[in-house]
Each structure stands twice: as C-alpha cells, then as structure tokens.
C-alpha positions as CSV (number, residue, x, y, z in Angstrom):
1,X,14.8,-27.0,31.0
2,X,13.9,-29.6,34.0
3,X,15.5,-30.0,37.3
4,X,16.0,-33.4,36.0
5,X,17.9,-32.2,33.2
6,X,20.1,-29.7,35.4
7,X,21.1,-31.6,37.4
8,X,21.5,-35.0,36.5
9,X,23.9,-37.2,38.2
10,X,24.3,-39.6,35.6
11,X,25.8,-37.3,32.8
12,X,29.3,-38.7,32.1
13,X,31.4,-36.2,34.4
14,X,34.9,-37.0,31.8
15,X,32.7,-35.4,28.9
16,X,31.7,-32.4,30.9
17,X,34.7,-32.0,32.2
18,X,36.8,-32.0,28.8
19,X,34.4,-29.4,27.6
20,X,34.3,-27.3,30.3
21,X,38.4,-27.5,30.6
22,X,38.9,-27.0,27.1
23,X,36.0,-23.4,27.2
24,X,38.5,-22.3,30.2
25,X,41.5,-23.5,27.6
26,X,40.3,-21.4,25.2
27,X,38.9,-18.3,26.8
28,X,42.8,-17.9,28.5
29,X,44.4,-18.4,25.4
30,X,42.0,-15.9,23.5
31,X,42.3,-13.2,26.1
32,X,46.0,-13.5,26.7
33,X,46.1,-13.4,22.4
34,X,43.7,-9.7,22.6
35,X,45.9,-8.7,24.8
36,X,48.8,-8.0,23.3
37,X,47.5,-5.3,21.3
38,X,47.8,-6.7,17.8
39,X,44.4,-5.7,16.4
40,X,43.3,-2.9,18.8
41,X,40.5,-2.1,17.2
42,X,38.8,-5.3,17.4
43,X,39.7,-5.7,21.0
44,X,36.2,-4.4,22.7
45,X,34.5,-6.7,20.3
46,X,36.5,-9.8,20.0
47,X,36.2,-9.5,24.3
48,X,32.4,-9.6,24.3
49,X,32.1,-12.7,22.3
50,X,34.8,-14.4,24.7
51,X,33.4,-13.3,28.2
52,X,30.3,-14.4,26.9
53,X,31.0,-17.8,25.7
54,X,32.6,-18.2,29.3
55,X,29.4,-16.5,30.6
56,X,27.3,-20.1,29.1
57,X,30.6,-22.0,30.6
58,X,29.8,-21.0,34.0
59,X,25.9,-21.4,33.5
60,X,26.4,-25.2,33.5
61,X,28.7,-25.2,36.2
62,X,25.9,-22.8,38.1
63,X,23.1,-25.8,37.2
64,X,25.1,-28.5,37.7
65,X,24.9,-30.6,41.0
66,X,27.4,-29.8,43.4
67,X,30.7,-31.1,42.7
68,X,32.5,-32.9,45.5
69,X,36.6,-33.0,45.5
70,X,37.6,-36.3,46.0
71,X,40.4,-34.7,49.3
72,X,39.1,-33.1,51.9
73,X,41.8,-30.4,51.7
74,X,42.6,-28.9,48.7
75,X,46.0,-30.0,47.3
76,X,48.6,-27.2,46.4
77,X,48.9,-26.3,43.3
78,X,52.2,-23.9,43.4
79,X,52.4,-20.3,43.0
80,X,50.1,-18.8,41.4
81,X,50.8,-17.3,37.9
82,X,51.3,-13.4,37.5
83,X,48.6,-11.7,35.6
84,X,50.4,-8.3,36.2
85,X,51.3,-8.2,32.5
86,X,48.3,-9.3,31.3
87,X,46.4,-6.5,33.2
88,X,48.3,-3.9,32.6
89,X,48.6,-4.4,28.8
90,X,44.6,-4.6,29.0
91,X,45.2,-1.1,31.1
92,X,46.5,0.1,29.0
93,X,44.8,-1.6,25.4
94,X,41.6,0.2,26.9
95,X,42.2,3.1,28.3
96,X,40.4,5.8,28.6
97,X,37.0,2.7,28.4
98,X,38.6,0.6,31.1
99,X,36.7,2.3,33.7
100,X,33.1,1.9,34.0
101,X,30.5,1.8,37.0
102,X,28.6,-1.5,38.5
103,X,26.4,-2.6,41.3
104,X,28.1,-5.8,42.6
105,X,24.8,-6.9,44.4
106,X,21.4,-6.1,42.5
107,X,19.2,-7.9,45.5
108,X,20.6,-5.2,48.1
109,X,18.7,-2.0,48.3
110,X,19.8,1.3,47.4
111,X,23.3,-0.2,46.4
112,X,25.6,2.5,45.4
113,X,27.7,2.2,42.2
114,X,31.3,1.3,42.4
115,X,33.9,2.2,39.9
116,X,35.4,-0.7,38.4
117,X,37.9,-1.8,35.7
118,X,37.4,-4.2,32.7
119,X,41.4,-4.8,33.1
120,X,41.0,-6.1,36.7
121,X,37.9,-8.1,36.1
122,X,39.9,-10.0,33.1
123,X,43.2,-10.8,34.7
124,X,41.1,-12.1,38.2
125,X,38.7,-14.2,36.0
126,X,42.1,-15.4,34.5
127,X,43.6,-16.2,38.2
128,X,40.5,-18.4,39.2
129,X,40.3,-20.3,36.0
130,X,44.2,-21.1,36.0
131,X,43.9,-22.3,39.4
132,X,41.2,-25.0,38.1
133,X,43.3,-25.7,35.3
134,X,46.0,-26.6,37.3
135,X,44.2,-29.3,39.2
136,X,42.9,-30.4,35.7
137,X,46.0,-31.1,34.3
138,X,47.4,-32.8,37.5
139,X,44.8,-35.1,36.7
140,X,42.3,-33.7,39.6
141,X,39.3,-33.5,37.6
142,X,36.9,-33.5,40.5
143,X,39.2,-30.9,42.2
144,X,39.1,-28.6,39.4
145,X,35.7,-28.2,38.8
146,X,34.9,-27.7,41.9
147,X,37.0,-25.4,42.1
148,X,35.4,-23.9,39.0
149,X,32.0,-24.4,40.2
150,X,32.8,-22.6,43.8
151,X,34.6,-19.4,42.4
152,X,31.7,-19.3,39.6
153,X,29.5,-18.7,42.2
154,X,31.8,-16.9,44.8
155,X,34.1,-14.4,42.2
156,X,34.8,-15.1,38.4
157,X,31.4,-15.4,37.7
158,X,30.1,-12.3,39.0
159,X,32.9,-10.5,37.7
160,X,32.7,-11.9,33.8
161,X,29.2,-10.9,33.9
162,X,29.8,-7.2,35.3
163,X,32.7,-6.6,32.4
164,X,30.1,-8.2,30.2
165,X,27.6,-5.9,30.8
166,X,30.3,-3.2,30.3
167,X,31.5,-4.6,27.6
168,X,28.3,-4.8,25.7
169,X,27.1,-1.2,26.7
170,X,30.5,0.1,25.2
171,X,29.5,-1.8,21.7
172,X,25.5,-0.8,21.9
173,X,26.3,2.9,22.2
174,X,28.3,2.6,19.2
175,X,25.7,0.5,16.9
176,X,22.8,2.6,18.6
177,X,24.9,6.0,17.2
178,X,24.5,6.9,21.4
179,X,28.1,8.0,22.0
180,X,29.2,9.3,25.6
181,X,30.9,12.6,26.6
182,X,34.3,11.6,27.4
183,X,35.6,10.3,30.7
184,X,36.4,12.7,33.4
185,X,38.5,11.7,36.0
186,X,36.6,8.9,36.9
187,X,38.6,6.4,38.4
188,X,38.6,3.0,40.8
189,X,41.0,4.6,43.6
190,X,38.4,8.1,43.9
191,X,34.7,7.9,45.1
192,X,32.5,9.0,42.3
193,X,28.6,10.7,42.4
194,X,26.5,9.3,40.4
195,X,26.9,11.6,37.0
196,X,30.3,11.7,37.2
197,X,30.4,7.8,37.1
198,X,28.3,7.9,33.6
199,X,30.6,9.7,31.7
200,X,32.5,7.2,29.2
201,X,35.1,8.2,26.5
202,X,32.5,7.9,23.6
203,X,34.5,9.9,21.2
204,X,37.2,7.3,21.6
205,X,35.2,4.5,22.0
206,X,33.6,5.3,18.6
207,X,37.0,5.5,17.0
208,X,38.4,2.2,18.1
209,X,35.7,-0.1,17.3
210,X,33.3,1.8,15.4
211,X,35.8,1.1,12.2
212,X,35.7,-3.0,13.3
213,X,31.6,-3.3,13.4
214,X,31.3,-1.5,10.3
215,X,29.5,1.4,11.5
216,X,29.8,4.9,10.5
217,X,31.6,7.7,12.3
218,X,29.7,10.3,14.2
C-alpha cells in the first residue's frame, strides 16, 4: 500500500468515521453479549474473531493522518461507565485461561514477562472505546477519533493485540492437539519465573472449546 494511499487527506472523514464508529459499536456490543456466559464454550473463539476485527479497526486509525480535535481542550464527557461487571463476569467466564504472560515492549531488550489477564485487557479496551463513542454521539466526530486514534497508539491497541495473541495461542494449542499442563498459581498480583508463567490450564482449555471448533478430545 502507498503512503499516498495511507494517508490521504482527501478521503471523506463522515465515511471513515461511520465505519470506524459503527466497528467500535459492534465490537462493545459483541463483547458485552460473550460476556454474559450464554454459550461458554464458544467464548475463547467468538473473542478472537472480535479482537481481531477491532485489531484491522485500529490498523487504519494507526495509518491514518493525524487527526486534529476541532477544541483545544478535550470537552467532558461525564463519568465514565463501570466495566466492573463486565470484567469480572469475563473473570470469571475464563477462569483458570484468564491468565497468561506478555512482553508489553518487544523493542526493549531482555524485557521480562509480565502476568496479565484477558479480563482486564477486554474491559480497558472497552473503557477507551466508550470514551470515543461518547464524543461520537455528541456529535464530536473529530474529537472522537482522535481520541481513538491517540489511545490506539497509547493503550487499547497494544492491549487488543496482547489478549489477541493470548487468545489465539489458547485456540492453536487446541487445533495443534498441543495442550498445556494446567495453571499453577500463576497470577497478575505474584511475580512469576519464567516456567511457572508457561503453564496454561490445557486440560480445561481443551474441554471448553475443543467441543466448539470441532476437534477431538485428547
């Protein structure tokens, strides 16, 4: 793709807009629907096909031009919404998988892994793309994707594409027959060597969506 095609300044910003307001649209309402535990099995799934149509979302906010708000201070948008609920529900939809180890920077050397959680990364991805569609809908278009553009780059992004990758190791294990030994204490609030933080509840992970992607059990 050309640099005259990423970033041209003539592309109708309303079009863009609606489509990249109605991907954020969708991706909360899909997420928020997963997470209320209806069809556990297909959860794991059903997530890595929704973080990863966000994933192409926030591409072309990455390669678009830099959006400019039209006020030089952000206006207020009220309080933000809870995602307590939301988190904990995906807590506890994923549990004992929810845990899982990443290296938030891969350009600084000998990075150490943290422990993370697929719960947390959801419910903050759902924060900063709320706080967009607030502006959106208050009519600030150019507010709102900057907004969307900045915490791309800054926070959601990042964070979709870590659970992504977490997300998509939990389903290749499975379809690859590789399952894990089961998860061992590791968790976000303890500091974790290296082996201890590549143990994964396999056997459960197989049983939940092994069923859903027609696999075999092992």
């Amino acid at each position: 793709m050309s640099d005259a095609t990423l970033h041209d300044a003539k592309r109708d910003p309303d079009d863009f807009s609606v489509q990249i307001a109605d991907s954020v649209e969708s991706f909360i309402v899909a997420v928020t629907e997963v997470a209320k535990g209806d069809e556990p099995d297909s959860a794991v799934p059903f997530l890595l096909l929704e973080v990863s149509q966000l994933l192409l979302t926030g591409g072309r906010l990455g390669a678009h031009e830099d959006f400019v708000p039209d006020e030089r201070y952000e206006p207020d948008v009220g309080p933000e919404p809870d995602v307590d609920d939301l988190r904990e529900r995906f807590a506890a939809l994923l549990d004992p998988i929810d845990v899982y180890s990443e290296v938030f920077d891969p350009y600084v050397p000998r990075t150490a892994p943290v422990a993370c959680r697929i719960s947390d990364d959801l419910a903050d991805v759902v924060t900063d793309l709320r706080h967009g569609l607030a502006h959106y809908r208050d009519g600030r278009v150019s507010e709102a994707l900057w907004w969307w553009q900045f915490s791309y780059l800054s926070n959601w992004g990042p964070t979709a594409s870590a659970a992504l990758r977490a997300l998509q190791s939990l389903v290749a294990h499975v379809r690859l027959d590789s399952p894990l030994d089961e998860l061992d204490g590791l968790d976000t609030d303890a500091a974790a060597g290296e082996e201890q933080l590549a143990e994964e509840a396999g056997k459960v992970m197989e049983a939940e969506i092994a069923g859903p992607l027609g696999l075999r059990s092992v």
